[in-house]
FITI-461021 format. One line per field, with one value per atom (N, C-alpha, C, CB): residue number from 1; atom name; y, x, z. Coordinates in nm, 2 decimals, decimal comma, padded with zeros to 4 digits. Each point is the difference from the previous one (the first is absolute). Glycine has a CB too. Layout:
zanu	c(NUM|...) .
bamar	c(CA|...) .
y	c(Y|...) .
x	c(X|...) .
z	c(Z|...) .
% end
This chain:
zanu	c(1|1|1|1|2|2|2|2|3|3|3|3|4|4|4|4|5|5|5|5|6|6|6|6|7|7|7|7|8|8|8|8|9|9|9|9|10|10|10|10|11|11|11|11|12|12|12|12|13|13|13|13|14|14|14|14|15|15|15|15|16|16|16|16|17|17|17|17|18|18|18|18|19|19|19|19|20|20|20|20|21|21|21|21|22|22|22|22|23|23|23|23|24|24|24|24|25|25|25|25|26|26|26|26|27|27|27|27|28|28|28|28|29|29|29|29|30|30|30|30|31|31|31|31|32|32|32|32|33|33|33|33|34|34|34|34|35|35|35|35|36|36|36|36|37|37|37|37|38|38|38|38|39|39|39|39|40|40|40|40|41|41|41|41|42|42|42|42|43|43|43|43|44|44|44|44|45|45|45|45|46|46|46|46|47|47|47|47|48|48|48|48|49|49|49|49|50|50|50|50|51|51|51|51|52|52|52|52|53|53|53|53|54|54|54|54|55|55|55|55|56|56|56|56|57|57|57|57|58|58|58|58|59|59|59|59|60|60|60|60|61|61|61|61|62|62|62|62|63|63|63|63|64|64|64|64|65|65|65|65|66|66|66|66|67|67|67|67|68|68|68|68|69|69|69|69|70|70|70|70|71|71|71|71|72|72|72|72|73|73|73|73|74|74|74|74|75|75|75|75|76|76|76|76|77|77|77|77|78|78|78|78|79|79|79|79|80|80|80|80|81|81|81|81|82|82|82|82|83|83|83|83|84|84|84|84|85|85|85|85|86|86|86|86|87|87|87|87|88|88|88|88|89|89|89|89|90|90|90|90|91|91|91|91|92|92|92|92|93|93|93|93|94|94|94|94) .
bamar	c(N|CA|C|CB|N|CA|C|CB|N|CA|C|CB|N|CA|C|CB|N|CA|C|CB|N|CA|C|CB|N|CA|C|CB|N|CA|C|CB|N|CA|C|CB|N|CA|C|CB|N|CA|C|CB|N|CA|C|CB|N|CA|C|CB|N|CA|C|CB|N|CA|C|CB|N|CA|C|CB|N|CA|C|CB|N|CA|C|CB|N|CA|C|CB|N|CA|C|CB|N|CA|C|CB|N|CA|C|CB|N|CA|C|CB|N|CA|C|CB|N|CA|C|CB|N|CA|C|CB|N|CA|C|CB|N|CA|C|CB|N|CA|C|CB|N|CA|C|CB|N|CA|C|CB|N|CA|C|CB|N|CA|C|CB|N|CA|C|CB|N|CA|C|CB|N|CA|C|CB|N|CA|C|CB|N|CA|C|CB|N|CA|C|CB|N|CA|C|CB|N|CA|C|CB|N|CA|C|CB|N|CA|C|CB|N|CA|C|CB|N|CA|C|CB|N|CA|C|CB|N|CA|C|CB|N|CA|C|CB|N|CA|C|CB|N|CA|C|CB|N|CA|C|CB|N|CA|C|CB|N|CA|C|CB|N|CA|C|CB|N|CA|C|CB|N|CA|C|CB|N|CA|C|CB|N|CA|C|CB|N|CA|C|CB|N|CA|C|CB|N|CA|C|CB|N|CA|C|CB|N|CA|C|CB|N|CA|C|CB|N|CA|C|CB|N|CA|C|CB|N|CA|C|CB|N|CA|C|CB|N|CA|C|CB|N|CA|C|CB|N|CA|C|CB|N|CA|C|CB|N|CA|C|CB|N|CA|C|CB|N|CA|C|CB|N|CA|C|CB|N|CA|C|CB|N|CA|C|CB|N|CA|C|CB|N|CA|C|CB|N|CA|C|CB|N|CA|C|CB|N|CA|C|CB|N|CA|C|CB|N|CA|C|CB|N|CA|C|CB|N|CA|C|CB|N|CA|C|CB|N|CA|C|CB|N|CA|C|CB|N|CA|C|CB|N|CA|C|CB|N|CA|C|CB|N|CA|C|CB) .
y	c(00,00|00,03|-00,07|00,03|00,03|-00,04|-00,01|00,16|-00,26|-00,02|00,05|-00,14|00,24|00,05|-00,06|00,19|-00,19|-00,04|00,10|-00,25|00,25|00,08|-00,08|00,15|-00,08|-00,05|00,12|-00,08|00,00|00,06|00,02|-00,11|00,15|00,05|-00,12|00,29|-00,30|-00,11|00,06|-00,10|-00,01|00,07|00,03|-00,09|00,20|00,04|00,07|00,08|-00,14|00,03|00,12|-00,22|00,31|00,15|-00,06|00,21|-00,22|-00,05|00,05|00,01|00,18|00,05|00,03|00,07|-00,11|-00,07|-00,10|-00,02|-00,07|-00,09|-00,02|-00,05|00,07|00,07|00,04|00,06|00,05|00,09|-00,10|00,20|-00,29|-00,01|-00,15|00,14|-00,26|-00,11|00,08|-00,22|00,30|00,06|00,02|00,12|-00,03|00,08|-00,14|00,24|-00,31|-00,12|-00,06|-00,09|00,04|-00,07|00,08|-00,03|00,16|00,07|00,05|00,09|-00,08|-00,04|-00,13|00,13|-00,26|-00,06|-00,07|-00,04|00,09|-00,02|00,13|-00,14|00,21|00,10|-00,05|00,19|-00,25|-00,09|-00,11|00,04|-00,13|-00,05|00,05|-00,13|00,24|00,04|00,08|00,03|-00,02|00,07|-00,15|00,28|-00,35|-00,13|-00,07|-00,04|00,06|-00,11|00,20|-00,26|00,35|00,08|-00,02|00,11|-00,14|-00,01|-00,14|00,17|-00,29|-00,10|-00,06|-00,02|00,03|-00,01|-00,21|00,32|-00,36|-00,12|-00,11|00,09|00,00|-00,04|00,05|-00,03|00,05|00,06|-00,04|-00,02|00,06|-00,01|-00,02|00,11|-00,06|00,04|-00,07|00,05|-00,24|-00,10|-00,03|-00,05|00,14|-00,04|00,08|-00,07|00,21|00,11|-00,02|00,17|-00,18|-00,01|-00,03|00,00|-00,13|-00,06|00,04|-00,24|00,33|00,05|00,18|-00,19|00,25|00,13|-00,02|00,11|-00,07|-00,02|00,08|-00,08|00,11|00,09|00,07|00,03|-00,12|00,04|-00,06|00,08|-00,01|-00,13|00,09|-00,10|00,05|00,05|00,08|-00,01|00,09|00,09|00,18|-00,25|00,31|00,16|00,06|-00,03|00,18|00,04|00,02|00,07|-00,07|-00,07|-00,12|00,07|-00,18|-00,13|00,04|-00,12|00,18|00,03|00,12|-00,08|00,14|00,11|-00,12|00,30|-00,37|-00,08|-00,09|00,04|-00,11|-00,06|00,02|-00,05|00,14|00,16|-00,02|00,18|-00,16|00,06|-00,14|00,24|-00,34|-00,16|00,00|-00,14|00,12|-00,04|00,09|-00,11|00,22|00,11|-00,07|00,27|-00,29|-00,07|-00,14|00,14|-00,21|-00,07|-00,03|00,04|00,07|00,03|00,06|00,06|00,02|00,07|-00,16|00,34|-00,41|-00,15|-00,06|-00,14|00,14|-00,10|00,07|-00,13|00,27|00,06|00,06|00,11|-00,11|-00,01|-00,14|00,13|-00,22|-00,15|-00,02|-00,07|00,08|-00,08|00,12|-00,15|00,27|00,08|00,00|00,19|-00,19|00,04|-00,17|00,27|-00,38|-00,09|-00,07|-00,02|00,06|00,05|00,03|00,12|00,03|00,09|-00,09|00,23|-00,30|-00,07|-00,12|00,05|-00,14|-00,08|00,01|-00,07|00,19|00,07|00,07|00,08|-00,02|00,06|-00,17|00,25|-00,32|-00,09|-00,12|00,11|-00,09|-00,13|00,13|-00,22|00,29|00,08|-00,06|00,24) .
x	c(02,92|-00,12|00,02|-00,15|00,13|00,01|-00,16|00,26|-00,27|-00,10|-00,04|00,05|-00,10|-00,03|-00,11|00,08|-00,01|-00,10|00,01|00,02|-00,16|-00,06|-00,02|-00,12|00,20|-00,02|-00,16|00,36|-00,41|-00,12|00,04|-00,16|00,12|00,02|-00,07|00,00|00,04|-00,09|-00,10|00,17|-00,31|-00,10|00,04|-00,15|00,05|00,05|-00,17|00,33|-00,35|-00,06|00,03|-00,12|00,08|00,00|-00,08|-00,04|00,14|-00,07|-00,15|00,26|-00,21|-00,19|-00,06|00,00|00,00|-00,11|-00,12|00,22|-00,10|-00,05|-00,04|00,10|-00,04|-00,09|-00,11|00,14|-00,15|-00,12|-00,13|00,16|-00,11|-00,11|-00,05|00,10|00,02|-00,08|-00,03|00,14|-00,12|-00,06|-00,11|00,17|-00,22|-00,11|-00,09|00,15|-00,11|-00,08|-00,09|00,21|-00,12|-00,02|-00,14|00,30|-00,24|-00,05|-00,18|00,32|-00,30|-00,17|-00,07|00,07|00,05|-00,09|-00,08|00,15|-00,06|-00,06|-00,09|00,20|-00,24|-00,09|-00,16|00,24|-00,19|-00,10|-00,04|00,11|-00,03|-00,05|-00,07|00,13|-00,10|-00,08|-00,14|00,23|-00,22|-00,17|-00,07|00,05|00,02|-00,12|-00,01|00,02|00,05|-00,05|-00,12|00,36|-00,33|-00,10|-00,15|00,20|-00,18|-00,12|-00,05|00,05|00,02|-00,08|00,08|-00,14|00,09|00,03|00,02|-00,13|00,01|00,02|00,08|-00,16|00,25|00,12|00,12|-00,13|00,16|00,12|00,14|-00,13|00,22|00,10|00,11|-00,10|00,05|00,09|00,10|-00,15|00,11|00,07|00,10|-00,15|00,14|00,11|00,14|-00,18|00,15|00,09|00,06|-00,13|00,05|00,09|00,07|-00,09|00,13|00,16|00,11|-00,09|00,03|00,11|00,04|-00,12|00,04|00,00|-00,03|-00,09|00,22|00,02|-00,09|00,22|-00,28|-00,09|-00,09|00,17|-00,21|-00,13|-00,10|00,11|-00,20|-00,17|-00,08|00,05|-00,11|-00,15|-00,03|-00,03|-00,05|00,01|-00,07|-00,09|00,17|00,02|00,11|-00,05|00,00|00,14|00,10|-00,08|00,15|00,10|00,07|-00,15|00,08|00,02|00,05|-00,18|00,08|00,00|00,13|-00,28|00,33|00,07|00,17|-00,22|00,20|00,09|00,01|-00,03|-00,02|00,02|00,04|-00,10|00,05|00,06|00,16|-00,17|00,19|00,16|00,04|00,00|-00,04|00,06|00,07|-00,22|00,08|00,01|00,07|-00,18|00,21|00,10|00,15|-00,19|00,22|00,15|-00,01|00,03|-00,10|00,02|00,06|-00,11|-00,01|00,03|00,15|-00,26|00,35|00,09|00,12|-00,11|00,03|00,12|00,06|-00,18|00,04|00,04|00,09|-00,21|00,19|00,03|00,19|-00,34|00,38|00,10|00,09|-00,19|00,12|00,04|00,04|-00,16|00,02|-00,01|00,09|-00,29|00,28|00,03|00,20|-00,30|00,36|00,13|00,08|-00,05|-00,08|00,06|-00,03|-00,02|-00,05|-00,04|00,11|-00,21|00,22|00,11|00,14|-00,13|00,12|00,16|00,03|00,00|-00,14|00,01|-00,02|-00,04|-00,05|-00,01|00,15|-00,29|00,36|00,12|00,16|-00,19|00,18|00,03|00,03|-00,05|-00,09|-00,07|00,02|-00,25|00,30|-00,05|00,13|-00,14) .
z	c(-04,28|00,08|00,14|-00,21|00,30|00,17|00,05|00,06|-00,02|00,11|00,15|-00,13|00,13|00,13|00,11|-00,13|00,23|00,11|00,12|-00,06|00,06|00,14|00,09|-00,10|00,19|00,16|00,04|00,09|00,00|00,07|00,15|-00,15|00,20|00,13|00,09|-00,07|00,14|00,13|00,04|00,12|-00,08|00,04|00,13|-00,14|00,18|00,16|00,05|-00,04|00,20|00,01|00,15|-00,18|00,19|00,05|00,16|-00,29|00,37|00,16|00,06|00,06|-00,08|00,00|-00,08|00,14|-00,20|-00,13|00,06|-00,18|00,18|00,06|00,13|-00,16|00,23|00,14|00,02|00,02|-00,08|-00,03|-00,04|-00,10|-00,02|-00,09|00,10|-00,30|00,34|00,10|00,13|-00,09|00,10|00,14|-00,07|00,15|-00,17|-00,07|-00,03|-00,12|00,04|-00,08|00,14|-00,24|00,31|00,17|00,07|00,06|-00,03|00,09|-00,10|00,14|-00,30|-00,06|00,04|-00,20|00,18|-00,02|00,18|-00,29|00,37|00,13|00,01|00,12|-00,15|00,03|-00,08|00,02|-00,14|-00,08|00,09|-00,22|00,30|00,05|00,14|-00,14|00,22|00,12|-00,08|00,20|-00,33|-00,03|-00,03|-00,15|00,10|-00,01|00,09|-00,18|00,28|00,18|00,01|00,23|-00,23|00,02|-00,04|-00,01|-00,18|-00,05|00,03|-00,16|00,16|00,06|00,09|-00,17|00,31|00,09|00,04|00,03|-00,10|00,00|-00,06|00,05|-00,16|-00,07|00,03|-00,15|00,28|00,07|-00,08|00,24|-00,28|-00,03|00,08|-00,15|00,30|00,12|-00,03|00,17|-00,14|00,02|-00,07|00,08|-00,24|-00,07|00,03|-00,17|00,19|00,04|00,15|-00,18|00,27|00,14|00,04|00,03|-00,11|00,09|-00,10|00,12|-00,19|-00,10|00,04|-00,22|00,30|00,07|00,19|-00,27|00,31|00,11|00,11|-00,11|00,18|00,09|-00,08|00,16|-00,26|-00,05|-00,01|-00,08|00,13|00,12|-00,06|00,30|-00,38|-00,04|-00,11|00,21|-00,21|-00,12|00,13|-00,32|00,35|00,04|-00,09|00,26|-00,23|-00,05|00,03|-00,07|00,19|00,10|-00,07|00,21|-00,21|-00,15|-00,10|00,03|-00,10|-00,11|-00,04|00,02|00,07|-00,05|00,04|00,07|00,04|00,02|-00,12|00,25|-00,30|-00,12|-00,10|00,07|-00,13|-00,08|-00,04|00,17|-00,03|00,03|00,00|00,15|-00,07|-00,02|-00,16|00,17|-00,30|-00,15|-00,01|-00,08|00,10|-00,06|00,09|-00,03|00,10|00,05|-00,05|00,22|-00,26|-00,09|-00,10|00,08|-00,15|-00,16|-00,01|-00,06|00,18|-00,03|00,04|00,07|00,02|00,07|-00,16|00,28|-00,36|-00,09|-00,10|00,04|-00,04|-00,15|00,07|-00,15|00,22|00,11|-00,06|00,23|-00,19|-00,03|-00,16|00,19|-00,25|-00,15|-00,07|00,00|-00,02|-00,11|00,03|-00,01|00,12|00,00|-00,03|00,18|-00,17|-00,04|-00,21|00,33|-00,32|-00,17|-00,06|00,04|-00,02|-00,04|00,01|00,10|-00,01|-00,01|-00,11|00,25|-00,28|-00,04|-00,16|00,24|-00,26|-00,15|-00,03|00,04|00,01|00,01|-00,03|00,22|-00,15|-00,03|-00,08|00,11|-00,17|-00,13|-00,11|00,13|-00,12|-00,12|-00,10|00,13) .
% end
């Protein structure tokens, strides 16, 4: 009788996937935050997002559509970065 072993495949993660999905995640949860500086105006959120989105002043849709597209290049900077270095290091250790 022989002992068999299964090799598994490395995890891998799929670049737009991931793209997609930290873009997407970004670009909700800043939209979450321009409805609640909306609904209460006296709990502005502004200050936490601004120096993190570049030519974005206030809440218009001009802002707002600019911001948008900011968290979406973002979400694609990081998943760009993190996922093809993942893949190497899952690929590697395996």
């Amino acid at each position: 009788m022989t002992l068999q072993t299964t090799t598994f495949p490395a995890p891998h993660i799929p670049i737009r996937a991931l793209g997609w999905s930290l873009g997407l995640f970004l670009a909700i949860t800043y939209t979450v935050c321009v409805l609640f500086d909306l609904a209460f105006p006296g709990e502005s959120m502004t200050g936490l997002w601004a120096p993190l989105l570049p030519w974005v002043e206030g809440i218009s849709l001009g802002s707002y559509v600019l911001g948008v597209i900011e968290t979406l290049i973002y979400g694609w900077f990081v998943a760009l970065i993190f996922a093809p270095l993942f893949n190497l290091f899952a690929e590697r250790m395996r």
